[in-house]
C-alpha positions in Angstrom: -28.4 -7.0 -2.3 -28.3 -10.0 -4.3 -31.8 -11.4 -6.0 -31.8 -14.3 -8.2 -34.6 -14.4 -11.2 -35.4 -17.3 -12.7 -36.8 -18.1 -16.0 -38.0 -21.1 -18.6 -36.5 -22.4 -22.0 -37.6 -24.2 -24.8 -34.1 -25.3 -26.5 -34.5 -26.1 -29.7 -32.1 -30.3 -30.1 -29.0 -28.5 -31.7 -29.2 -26.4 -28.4 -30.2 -28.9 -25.8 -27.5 -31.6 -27.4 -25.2 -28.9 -25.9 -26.6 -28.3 -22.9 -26.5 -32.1 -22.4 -23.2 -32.2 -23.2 -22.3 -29.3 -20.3 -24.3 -31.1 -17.9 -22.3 -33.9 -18.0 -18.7 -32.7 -18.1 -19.7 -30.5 -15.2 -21.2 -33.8 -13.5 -17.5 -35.5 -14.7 -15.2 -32.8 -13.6 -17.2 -32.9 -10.0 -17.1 -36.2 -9.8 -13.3 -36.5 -11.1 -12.1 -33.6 -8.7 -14.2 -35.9 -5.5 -12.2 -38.8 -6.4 -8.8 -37.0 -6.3 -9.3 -35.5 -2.9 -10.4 -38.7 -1.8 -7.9 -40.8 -2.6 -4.9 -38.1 -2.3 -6.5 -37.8 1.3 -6.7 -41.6 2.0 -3.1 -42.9 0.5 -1.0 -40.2 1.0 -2.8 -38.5 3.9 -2.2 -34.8 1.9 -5.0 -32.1 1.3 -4.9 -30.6 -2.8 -6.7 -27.7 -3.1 -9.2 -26.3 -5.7 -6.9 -24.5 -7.7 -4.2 -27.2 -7.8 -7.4 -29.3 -9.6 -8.2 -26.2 -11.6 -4.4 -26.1 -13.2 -4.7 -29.5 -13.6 -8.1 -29.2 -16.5 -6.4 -27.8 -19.3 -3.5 -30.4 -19.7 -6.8 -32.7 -19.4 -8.3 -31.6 -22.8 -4.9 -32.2 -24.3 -5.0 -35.7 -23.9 -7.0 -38.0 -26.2 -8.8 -39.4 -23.9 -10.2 -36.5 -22.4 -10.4 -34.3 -25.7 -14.2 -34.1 -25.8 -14.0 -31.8 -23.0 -12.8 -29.2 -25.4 -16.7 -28.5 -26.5 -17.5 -27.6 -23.3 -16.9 -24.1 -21.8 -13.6 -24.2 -19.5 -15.1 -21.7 -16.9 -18.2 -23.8 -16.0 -15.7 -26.8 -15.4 -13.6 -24.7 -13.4 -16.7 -23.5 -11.1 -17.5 -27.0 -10.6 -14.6 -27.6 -8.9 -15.2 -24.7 -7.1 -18.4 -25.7 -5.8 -16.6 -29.1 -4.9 -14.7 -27.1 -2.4 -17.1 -25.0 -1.1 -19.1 -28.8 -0.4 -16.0 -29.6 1.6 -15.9 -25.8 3.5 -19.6 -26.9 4.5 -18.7 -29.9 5.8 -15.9 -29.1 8.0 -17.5 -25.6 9.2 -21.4 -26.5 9.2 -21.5 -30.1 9.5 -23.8 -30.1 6.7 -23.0 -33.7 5.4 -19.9 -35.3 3.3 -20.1 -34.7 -0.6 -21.6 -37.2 -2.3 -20.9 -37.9 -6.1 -23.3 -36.9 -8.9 -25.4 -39.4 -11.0 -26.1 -38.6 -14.6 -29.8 -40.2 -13.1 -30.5 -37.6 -10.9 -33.8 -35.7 -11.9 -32.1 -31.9 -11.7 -28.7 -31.3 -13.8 -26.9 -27.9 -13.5 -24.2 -26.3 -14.3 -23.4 -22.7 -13.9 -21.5 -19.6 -16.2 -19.3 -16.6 -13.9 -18.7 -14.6 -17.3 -19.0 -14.9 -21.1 -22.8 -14.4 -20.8 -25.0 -11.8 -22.2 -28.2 -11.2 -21.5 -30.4 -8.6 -23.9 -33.2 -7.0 -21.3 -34.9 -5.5 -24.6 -35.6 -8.5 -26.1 -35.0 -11.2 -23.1 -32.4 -13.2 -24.7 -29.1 -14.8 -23.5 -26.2 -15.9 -24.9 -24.5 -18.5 -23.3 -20.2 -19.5 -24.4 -20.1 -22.5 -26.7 -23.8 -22.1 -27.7 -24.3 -20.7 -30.7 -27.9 -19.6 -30.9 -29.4 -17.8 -28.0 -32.1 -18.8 -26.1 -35.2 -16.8 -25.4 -36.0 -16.2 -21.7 -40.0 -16.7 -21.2 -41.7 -14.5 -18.7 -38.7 -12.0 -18.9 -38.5 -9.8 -16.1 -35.8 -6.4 -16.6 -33.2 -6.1 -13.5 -30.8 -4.0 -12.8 -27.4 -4.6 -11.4 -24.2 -6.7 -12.2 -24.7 -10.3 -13.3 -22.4 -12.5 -11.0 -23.5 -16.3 -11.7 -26.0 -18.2 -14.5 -27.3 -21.2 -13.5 -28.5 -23.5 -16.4 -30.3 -26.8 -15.3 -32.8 -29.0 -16.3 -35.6 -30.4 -14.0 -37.7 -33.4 -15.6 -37.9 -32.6 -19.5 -37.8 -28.9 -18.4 -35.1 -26.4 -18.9 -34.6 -23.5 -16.4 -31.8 -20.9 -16.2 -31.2 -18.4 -12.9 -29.6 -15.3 -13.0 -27.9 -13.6 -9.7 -27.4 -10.3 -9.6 -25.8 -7.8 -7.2 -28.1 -4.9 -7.4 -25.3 -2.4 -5.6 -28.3 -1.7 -3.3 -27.5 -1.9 0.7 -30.5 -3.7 2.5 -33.0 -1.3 4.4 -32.3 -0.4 8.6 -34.4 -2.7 10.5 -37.5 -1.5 11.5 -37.7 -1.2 15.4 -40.5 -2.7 17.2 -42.7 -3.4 19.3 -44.4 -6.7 21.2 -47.6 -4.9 19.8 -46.5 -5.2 16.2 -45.0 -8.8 16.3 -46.4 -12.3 15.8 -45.4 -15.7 16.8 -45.5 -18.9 14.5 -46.5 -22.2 15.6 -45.5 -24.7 12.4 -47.7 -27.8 12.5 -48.5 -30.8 10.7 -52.2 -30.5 11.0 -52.6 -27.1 10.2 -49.0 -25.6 8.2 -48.6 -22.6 11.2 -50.9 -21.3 14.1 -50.5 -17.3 14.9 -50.5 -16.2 18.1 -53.4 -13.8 17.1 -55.4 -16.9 16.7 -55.2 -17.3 13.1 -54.8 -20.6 11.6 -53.0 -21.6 7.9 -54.1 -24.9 6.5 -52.1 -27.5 5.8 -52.6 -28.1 2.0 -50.8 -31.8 2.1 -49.8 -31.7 -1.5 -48.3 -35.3 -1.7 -51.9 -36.5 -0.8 -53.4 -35.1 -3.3 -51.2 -36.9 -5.8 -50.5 -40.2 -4.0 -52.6 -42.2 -6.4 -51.0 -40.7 -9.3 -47.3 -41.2 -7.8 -48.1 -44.7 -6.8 -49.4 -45.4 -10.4 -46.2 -43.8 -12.0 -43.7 -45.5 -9.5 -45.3 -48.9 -10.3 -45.1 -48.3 -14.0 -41.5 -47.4 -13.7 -40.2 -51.1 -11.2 -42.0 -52.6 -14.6 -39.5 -51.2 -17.3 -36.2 -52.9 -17.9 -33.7 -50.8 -16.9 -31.6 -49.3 -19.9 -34.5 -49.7 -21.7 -35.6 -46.1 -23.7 -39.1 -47.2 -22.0 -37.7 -46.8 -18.9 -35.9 -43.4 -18.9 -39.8 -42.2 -20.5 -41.4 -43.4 -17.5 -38.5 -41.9 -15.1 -39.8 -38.1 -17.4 -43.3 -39.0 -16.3 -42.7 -39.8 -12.8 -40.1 -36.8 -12.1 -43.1 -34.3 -14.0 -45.6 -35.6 -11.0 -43.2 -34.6 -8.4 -42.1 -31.6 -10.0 -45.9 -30.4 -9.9 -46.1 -31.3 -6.2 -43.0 -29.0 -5.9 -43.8 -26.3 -7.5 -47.4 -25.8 -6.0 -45.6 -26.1 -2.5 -43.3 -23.7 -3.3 -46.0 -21.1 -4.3 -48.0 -21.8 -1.3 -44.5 -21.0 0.6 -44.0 -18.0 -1.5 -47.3 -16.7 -1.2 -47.3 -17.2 2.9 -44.3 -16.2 3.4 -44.3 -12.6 1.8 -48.1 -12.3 3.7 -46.9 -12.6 7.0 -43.6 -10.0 6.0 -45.9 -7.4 4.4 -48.4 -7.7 7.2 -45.7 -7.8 10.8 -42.6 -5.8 11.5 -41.5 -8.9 13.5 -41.8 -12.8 13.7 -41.2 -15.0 16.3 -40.3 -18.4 15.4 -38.6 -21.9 17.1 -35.6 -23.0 16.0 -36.8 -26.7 14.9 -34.7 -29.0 14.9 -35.6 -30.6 11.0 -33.3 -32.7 10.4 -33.7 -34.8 13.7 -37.8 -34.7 13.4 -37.8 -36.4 9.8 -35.8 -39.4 11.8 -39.1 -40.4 13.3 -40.4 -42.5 10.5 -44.2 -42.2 11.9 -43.9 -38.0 10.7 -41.1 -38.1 8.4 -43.7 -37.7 5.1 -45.6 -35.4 6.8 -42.8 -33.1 7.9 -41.4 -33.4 4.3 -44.2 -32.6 2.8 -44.9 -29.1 4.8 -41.3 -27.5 3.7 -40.6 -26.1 6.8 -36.9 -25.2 5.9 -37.5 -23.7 3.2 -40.5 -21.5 4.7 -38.0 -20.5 7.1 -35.1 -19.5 4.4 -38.3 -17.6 2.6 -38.9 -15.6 6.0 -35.0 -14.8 6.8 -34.0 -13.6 3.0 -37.1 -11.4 2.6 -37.1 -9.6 5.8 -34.0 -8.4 4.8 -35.1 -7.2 1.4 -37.7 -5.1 3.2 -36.3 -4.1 6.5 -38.3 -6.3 8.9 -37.1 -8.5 12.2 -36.7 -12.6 12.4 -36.2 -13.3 16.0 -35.6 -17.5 16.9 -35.8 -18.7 20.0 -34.5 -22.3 21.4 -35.5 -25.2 20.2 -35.8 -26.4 23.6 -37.8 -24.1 24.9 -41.5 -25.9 26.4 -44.0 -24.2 23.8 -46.3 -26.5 24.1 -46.4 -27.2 27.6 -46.5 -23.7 29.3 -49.5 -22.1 30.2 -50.0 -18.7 28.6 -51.9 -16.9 31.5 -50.6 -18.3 34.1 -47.1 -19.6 33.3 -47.3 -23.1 35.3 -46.2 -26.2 33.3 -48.5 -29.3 32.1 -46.1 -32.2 32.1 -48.6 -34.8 31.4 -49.1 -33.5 27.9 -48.7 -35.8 25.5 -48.6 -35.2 21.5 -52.3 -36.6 21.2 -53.7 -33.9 23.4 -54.9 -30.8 20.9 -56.7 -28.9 23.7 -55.9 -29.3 27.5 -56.8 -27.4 30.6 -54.9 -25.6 33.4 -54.6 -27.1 36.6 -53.4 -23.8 38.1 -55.7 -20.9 36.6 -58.3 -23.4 34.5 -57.7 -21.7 31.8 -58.5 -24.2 28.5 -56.2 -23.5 25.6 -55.8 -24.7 21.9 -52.3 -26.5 22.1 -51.2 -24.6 19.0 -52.4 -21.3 19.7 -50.9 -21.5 23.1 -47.4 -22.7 21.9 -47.2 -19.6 19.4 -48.7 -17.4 22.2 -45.3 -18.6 24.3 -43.2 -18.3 21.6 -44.1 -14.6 21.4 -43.4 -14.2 25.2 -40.0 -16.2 24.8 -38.8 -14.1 21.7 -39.2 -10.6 23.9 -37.3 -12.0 27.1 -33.4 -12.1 25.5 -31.9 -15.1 27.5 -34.5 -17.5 25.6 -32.9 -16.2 21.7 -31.2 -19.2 19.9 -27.5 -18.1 18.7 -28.1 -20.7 15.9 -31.0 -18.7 14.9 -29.7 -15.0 14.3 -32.2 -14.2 17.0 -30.1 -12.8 19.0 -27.6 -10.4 16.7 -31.6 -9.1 15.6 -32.3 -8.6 18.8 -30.2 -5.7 19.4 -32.2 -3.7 17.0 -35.9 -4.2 19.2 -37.4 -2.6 21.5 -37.9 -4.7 24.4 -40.3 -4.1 26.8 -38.0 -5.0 29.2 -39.7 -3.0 32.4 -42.5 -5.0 32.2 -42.5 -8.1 34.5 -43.2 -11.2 32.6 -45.6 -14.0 34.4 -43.9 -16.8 32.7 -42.1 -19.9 34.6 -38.7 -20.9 33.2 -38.1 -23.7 35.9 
């Protein structure tokens, strides 16, 4: 299994002149390697691939104009071409959006080391090529396994590197269970997710709780002249705000996310449609804000480390609208209406606690499993209670 742990660095300016310097003839060579693709592709309608752009580095440093690339480490340029190309896999397989080029403006600079890196777990240093002095890791954790990628970048004024490592370690059989011993998520704006046991998470709304602040900082920062030395402080001050906002998200994803694992041997979820939903400009800050993607990557990645069951159902499929006891269907309901009645059975329900309640029912009947999902590959591994009739509607 792979795990990636992350850690801080205080670079001393000999070390973080160097770091600057790989930052940018990564954010070059990405940039360069875009441009060549594009206009090979446009002019000459031909393809070049990443290895023809790889050959094509070293004759680079040879040249005058080019020479300063010889202080940077040749196998982070190369993987930046790399990652080019696997942009460019993404967007012809996954649709996931044309590559854009990098700004030397962008808050978060990276670049990334395959070998030539060693890490001491006694003391939690690293040694990274064309760096002289090693850097200390804070809040060194010891793993075990092969190193495969380091990931240096800087967020803000703050430095960061990852390690990956292959532990050798095959991920646990999945666990086999039961309706019983399964819940359903309902993800929400007013509250962050409803359980189909009732159970409600709050919403923490963590750009609220800053929004003076950020408005503050962002007007301080359409004041400063651009170029200016003033400016590119304010820019520091402004990215720190939303790099707090971030990172208390993140821990409330964490922290929620590995609950819910530790405590189900399934969950049920929808496959939202994200993307689509933050096109409505009335939610789109709100939607951002809750980090519903990423709650979802949280989910997948850790049931596998510990064995447990992810099953998706449709994104189509009418949560909301479907009564839970009776199975009859409210068209009428309208986004507005938190609680609502039954006009079959009069049952009264709590709009989110009855969606999550139906997406429990949907994830154990196999036909309503999104392929986009995983749900149904997972699937094979339950065991459905598929003798028992269900009461739902699916007209």
């Amino acid at each position: 299994m792979f795990k990636s742990y992350k850690f801080n660095i205080k670079p001393d300016k000999e070390q973080t002149e160097m770091l600057e310097k790989h930052f940018g003839a990564c954010r070059f060579m990405y940039n360069w390697a875009l441009d060549k693709k594009i206009k090979l592709y446009t002019e000459e309608n031909k393809k070049i691939s990443c290895f023809d752009l790889i050959r094509q580095i070293t004759p680079m440093k040879k040249t005058e104009e080019f020479s300063w690339l010889k202080d940077v480490y040749i196998g982070s340029l190369q993987k930046s071409v790399v990652n080019l190309e696997s942009a460019f896999t993404r967007f012809f397989k996954e649709k996931k959006g044309f590559p854009k080029f990098k700004s030397k403006n962008d808050s978060r600079q990276s670049y990334q080391c395959v070998i030539g890196c060693r890490v001491n777990q006694e003391l939690g240093l690293i040694k990274l090529p064309k760096i002289k002095k090693q850097f200390k890791l804070r809040g060194f954790r010891n793993f075990e396994g092969k190193i495969k990628t380091i990931t240096i970048a800087r967020e803000a004024n703050k430095y960061f590197i990852s390690i990956l490592v292959d532990d050798g370690k095959e991920p646990p059989e999945k666990i086999k269970i039961s309706k019983d011993k399964a819940i359903a998520i309902d993800l929400g704006i007013k509250d962050f997710a409803t359980l189909s046991n009732g159970e409600k998470i709050a919403n923490p709304k963590f750009i609220k709780k800053h929004e003076k602040n950020l408005a503050k900082q962002q007007r301080r920062l359409a004041r400063k002249k651009k170029g200016s030395n003033r400016r590119v402080k304010q820019r520091i001050k402004l990215a720190k705000v939303y790099g707090k906002i971030a990172n208390a998200r993140t821990d409330f994803l964490h922290k929620t996310s590995t609950n819910l694992i530790n405590r189900f041997d399934a969950i049920c979820i929808e496959d939202l449609n994200v993307s689509g939903m933050v096109k409505n400009h009335n939610l789109a800050k709100a939607i951002s804000n809750c980090g519903w993607s990423k709650f979802r990557e949280m989910l997948n990645y850790k049931a596998e480390w510990y064995g447990k069951n992810i099953l998706t159902i449709g994104r189509f499929e009418p949560s909301s609208k479907v009564c839970s006891c009776c199975g009859s269907i409210n068209n009428d309901l309208q986004l507005k209406d938190r609680e609502w009645q039954c006009s079959k059975c009069q049952a009264v329900h709590d709009r989110d606690i009855n969606a999550a309640k139906n997406i429990l029912n949907f994830a154990f009947q196999k036909q309503n499993l999104s392929p986009s999902g995983r749900g149904v590959e997972d699937a094979e591994l339950f065991n459905y209670e598929s003798d028992e009739p269900s009461n739902l509607t699916t007209k």
